[in-house]
C-alpha positions as CSV (number, residue, x, y, z in Angstrom):
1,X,0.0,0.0,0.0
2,X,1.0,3.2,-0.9
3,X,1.0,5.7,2.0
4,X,1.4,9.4,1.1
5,X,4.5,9.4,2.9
6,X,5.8,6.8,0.6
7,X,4.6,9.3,-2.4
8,X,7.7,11.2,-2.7
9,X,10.2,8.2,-2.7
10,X,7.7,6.5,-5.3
11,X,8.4,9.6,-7.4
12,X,12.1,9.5,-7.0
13,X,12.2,5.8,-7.9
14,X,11.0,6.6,-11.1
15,X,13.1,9.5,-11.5
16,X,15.9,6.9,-11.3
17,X,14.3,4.2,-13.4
18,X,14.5,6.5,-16.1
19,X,18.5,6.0,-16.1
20,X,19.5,3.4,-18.4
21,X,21.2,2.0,-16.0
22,X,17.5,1.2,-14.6
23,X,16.3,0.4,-11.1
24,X,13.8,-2.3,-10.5
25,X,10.3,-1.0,-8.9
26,X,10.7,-2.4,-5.0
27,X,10.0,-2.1,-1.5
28,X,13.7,-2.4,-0.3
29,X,14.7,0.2,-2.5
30,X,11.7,2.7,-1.1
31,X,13.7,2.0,2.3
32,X,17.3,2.9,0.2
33,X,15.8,6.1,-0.6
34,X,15.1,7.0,3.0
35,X,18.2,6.7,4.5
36,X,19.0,9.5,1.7
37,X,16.2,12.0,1.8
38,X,13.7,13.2,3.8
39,X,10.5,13.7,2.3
40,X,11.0,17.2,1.7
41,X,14.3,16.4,-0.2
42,X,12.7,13.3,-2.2
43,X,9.8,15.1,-3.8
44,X,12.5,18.3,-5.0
45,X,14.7,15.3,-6.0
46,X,12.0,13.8,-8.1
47,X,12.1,16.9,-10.4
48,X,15.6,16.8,-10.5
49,X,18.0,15.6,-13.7
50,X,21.0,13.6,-14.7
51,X,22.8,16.4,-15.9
52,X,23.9,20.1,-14.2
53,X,21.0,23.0,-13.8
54,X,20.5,25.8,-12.2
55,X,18.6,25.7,-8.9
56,X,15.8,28.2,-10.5
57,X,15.5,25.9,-13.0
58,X,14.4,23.0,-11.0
59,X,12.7,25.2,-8.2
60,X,10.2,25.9,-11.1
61,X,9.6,22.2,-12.0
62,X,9.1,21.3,-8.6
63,X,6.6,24.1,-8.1
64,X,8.1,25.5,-5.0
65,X,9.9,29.0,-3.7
66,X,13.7,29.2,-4.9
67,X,14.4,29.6,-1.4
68,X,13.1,26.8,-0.3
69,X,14.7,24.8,-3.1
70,X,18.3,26.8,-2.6
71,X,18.1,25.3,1.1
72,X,16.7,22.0,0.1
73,X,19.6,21.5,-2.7
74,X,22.6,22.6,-0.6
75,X,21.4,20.2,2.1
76,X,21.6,17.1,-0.3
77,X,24.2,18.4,-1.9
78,X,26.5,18.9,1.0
79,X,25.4,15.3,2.2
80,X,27.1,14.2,-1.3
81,X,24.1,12.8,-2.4
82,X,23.5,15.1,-5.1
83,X,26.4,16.8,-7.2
84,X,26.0,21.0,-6.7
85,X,28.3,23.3,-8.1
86,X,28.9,27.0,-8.6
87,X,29.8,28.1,-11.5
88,X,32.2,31.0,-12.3
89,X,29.5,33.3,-13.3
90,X,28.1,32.4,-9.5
91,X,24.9,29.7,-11.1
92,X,24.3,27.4,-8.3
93,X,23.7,23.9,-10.8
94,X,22.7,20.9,-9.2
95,X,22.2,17.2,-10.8
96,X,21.6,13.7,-9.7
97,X,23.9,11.1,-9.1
98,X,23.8,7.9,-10.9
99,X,22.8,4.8,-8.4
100,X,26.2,3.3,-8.7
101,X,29.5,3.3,-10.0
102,X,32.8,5.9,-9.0
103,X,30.5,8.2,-6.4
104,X,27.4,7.1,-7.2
105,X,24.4,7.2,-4.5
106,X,25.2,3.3,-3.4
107,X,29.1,4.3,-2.6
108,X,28.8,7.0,-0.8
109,X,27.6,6.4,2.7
110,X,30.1,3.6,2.7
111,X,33.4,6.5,1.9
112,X,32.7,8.7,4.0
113,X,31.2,7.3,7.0
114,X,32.4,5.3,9.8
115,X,30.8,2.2,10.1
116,X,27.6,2.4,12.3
117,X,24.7,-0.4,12.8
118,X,22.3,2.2,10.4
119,X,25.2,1.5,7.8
120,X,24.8,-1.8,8.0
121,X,21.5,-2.1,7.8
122,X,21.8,0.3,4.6
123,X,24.6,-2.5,3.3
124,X,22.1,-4.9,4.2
125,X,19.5,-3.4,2.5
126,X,21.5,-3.1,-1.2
127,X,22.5,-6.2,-1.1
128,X,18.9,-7.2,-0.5
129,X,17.6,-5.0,-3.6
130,X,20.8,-6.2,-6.1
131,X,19.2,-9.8,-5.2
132,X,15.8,-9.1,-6.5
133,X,16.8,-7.5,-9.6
134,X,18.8,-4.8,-9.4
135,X,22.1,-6.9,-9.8
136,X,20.7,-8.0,-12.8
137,X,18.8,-4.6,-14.3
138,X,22.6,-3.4,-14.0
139,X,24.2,-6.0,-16.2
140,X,21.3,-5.9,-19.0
141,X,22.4,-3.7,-20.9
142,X,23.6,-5.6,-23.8
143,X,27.3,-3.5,-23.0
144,X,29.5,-4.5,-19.8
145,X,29.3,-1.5,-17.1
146,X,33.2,-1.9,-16.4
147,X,36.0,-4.0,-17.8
148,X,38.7,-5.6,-16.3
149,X,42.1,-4.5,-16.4
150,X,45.2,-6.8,-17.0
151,X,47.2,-7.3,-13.8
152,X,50.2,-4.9,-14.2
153,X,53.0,-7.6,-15.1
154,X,51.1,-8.1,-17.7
155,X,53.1,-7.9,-21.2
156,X,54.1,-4.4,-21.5
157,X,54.7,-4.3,-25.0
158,X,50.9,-5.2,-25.5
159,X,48.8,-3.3,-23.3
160,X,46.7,-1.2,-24.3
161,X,47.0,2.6,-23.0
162,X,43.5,2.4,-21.9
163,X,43.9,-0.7,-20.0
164,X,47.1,-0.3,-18.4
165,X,46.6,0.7,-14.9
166,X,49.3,3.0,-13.9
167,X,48.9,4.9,-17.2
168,X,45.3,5.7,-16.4
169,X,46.8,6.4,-12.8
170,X,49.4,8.5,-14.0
171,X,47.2,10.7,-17.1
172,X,44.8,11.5,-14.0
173,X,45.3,15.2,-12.6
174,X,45.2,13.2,-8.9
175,X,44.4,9.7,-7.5
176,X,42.7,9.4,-4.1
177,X,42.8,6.0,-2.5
178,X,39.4,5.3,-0.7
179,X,37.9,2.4,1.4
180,X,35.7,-0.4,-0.9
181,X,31.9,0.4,-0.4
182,X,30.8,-3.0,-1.3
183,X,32.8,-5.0,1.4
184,X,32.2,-2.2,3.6
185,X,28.6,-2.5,2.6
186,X,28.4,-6.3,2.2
187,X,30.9,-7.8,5.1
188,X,31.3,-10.9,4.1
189,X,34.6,-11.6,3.0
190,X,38.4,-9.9,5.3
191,X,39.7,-8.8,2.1
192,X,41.4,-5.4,2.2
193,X,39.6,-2.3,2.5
194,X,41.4,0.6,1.8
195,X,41.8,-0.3,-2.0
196,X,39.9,1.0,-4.3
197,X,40.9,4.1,-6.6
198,X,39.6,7.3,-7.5
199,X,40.4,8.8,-10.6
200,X,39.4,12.7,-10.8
201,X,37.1,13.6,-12.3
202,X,35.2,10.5,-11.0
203,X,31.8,11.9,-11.9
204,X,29.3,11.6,-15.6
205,X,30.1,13.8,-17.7
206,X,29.2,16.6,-18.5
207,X,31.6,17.9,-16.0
208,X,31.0,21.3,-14.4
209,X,33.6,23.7,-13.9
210,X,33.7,25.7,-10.3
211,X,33.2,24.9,-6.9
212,X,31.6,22.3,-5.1
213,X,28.4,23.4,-3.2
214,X,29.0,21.9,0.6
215,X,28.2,23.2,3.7
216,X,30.1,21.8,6.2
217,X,27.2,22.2,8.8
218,X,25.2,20.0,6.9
219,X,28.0,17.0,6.1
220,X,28.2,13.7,7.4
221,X,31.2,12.0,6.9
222,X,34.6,11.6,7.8
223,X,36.6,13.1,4.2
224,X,39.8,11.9,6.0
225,X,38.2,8.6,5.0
226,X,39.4,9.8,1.5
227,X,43.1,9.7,0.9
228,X,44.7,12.0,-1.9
229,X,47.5,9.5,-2.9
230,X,50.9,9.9,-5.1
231,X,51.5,7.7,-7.9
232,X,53.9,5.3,-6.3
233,X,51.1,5.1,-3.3
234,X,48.7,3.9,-6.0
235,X,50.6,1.5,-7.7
236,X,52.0,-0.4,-4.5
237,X,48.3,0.1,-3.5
238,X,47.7,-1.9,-6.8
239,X,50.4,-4.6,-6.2
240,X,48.4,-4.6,-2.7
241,X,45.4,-5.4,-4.4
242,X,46.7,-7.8,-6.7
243,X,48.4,-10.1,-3.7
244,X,45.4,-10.4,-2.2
245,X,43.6,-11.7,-5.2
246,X,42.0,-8.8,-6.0
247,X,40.7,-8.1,-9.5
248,X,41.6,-4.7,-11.2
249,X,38.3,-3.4,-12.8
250,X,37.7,0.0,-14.4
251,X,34.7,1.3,-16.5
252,X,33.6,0.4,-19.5
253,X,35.3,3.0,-21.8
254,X,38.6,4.9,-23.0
255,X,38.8,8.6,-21.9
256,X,39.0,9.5,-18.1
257,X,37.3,5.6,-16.5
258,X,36.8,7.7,-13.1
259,X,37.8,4.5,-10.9
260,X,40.2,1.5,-10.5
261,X,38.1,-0.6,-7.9
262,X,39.9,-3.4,-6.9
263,X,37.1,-6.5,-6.6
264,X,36.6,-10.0,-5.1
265,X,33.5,-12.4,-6.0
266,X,32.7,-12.2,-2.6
267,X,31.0,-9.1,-2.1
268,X,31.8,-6.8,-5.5
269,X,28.5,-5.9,-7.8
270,X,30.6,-6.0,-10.4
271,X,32.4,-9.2,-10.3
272,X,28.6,-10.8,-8.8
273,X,27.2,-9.6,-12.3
274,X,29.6,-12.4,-13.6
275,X,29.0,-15.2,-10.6
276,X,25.8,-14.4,-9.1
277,X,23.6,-11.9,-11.1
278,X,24.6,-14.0,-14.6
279,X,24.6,-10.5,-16.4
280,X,25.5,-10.8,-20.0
281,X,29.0,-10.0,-20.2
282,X,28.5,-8.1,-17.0
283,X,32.0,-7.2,-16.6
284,X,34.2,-6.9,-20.0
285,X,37.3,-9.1,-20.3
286,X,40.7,-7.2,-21.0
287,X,42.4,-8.2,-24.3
288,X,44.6,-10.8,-22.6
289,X,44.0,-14.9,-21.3
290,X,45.7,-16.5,-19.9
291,X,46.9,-19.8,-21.3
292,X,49.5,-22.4,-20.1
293,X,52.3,-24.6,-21.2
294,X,51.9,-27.5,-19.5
295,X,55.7,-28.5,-20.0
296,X,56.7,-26.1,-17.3
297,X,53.5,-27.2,-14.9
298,X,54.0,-28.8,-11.8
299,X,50.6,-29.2,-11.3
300,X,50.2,-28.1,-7.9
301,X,46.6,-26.8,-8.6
302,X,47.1,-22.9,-6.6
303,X,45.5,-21.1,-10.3
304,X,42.4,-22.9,-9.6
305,X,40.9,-21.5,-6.3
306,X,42.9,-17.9,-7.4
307,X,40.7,-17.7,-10.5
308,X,37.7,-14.8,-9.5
309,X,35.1,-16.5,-12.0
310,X,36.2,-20.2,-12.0
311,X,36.9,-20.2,-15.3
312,X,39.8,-23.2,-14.3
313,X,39.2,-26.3,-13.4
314,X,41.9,-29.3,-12.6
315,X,41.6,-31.9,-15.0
316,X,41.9,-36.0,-14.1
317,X,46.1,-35.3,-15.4
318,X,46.3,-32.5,-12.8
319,X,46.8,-30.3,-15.1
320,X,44.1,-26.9,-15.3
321,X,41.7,-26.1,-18.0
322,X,41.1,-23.0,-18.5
323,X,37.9,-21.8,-19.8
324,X,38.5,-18.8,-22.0
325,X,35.0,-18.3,-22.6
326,X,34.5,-16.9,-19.2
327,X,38.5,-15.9,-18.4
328,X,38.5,-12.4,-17.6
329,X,42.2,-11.8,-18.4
330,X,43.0,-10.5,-15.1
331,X,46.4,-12.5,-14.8
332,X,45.6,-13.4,-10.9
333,X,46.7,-17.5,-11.8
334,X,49.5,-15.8,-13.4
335,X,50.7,-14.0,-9.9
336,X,50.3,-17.9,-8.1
337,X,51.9,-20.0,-10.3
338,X,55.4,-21.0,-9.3
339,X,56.8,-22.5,-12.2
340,X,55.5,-19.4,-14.5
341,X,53.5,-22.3,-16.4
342,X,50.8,-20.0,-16.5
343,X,51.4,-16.3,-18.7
344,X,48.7,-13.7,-19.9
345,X,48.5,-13.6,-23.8
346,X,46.8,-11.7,-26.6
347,X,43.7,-12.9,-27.2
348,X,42.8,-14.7,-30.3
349,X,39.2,-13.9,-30.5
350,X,38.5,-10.2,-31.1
351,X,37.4,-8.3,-27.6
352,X,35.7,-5.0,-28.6
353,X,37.4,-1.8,-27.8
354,X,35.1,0.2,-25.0
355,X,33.3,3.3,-25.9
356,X,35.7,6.7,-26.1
357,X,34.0,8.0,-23.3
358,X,30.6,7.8,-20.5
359,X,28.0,9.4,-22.6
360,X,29.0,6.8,-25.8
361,X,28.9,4.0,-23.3
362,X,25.1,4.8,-21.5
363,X,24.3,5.8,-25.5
364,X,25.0,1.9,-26.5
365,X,23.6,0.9,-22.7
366,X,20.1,2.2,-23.3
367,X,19.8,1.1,-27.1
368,X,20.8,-2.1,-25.8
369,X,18.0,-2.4,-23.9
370,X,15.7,-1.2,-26.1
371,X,15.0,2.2,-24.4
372,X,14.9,5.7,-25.9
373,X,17.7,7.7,-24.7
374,X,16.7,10.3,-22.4
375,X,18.0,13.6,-23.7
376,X,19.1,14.6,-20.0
377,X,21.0,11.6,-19.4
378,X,25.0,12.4,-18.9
């Protein structure tokens, strides 16, 4: 039953189904969009946009005083909830975030905040909505969200620029090291935290020039949580990453990827598109598998477990199999195999190149799911 309390968050659901990226009509994700908004803030929200506007803009689709929607929009804004900027001209713009994905509403909470029992039951909550349908609405789109990135031993002389991780480290203008939302979120693996990789500018384009609009008064958070990192901190934070068995994913296309999360099967919605949600090509392999020469194994089995999408099996000779119709390229067998039996190699099948850049990728996204695509959207 619909209450009219319920009406606002109702209306902001559909504000966000509209994104291809979707989101599944549910109860849970009603109780998401509390923890977010107030009432107040839902129903301005629900006249809100994917990209920047002024605040007069959507104070007149909303139907209310510009003063009340000035107020309203800061508050969100300085929550991180919504992106608000002023321009150099002095236009206060405002847009939604995108559910999930760099800073996206999901992440957030789980950055900044110190862990609390209301975060977990917010963690609880996702993971409750990505099981009835929101883990798979976000891998439908006919396109892979992200793509993985080979692990950085990978051969040199055939990486890609746009898939070699401490390039797209070092093209960014800065790298910020911050704590994984989804284990933080999830719990339910011990596999490192403090991980995962921001890549400025880390947000949809278009991106706004000016200032952020925060008031610290109204923040919640602990920015400490996010660390501003040099490019040797990233990469050992990478070689971190990778010891621990960690997968190197970015997203789906070429210029500026905003992220390098660092994922495990156990609690990543990325990597769960491929194990759990059984997305289409949920995550996009890099241009590498792995393949073995079985003169130099020693068959001690170690690739087997390591591999994030068990795309190796041991065989009856003890020697692995690997399945390179579901091999990600990620080179983590590679990193656990003693005898080096085990190397990452050009593909022999062709692997498409990702989109040049976010609005190209949620362009393909929506036709591949047969939607019209929204004018406002990124």
């Amino acid at each position: 039953m619909i209450t009219s309390t319920d009406k606002p968050y109702r209306d902001l659901w559909r504000t966000y189904a509209s994104h291809p990226l979707g989101a599944p009509e549910s109860d849970t994700f009603i109780e998401i969009l509390k923890f977010y908004f107030e009432p107040e803030e839902a129903a301005l929200a629900a006249n809100m946009e994917f990209q920047p506007e002024p605040e007069e803009v959507i104070a007149a689709r909303a139907g209310i005083a510009l003063e009340e929607a000035s107020e309203l929009l800061t508050r969100m804004a300085s929550r991180l909830f919504i992106l608000g900027f002023r321009r150099p001209d002095g236009t206060r713009t405002f847009r939604l975030k995108i559910i999930a994905a760099g800073d996206g509403l999901f992440e957030i909470p789980f950055i900044v905040r110190d862990p609390s029992p209301d975060l977990e039951r917010l963690g609880d909550l996702w993971n409750q909505y990505l099981i009835e349908g929101m883990g798979a609405e976000f891998h439908g789109g006919g396109i892979a969200v992200a793509r993985t990135l080979p692990a950085i031993k990978a051969p040199k002389e055939n990486v890609l620029p746009f898939e070699d991780a401490v390039e797209l480290v070092k093209k960014a203008d800065s790298a910020v090291i911050i704590p994984c939302s989804c284990r933080t979120a999830f719990r339910t693996c011990d596999d490192p935290i403090r991980v995962c990789i921001g890549l400025p500018p880390s947000v949809p384009s278009p991106h706004e020039e000016g200032t952020p609009v925060i008031e610290p008064h109204h923040f919640v958070g602990n920015l400490a949580r996010i660390r501003p990192s040099s490019v040797d901190e990233v990469v050992e934070t990478l070689k971190l990453a990778a010891s621990a068995g960690l997968v190197h994913i970015t997203m789906n296309f070429q210029d500026a990827p905003w992220f390098i999360c660092n994922c495990c099967p156990h609690a990543c919605g990325l990597l769960r598109g491929v194990t759990v949600f059984k997305g289409p090509g949920a995550v996009a392999p890099s241009s590498f598998w792995s393949v073995l020469d079985p003169e130099l194994c020693n068959a001690c089995g170690s690739c087997e477990p390591r591999c994030p999408v068990d795309a190796i099996t041991m065989t009856d000779d003890g020697l692995p199999e690997i399945r390179h119709e579901l091999c990600l390229g990620c080179g983590q067998c590679t990193l656990v195999c003693a005898p080096n039996a085990l190397r990452l190699q050009k593909r022999e099948d062709s692997v498409a190149e990702p989109p040049p850049d976010d609005r190209q990728l949620f362009l393909t996204y929506a036709r591949g799911k047969d939607l019209p695509y929204p004018a406002h959207v990124h």
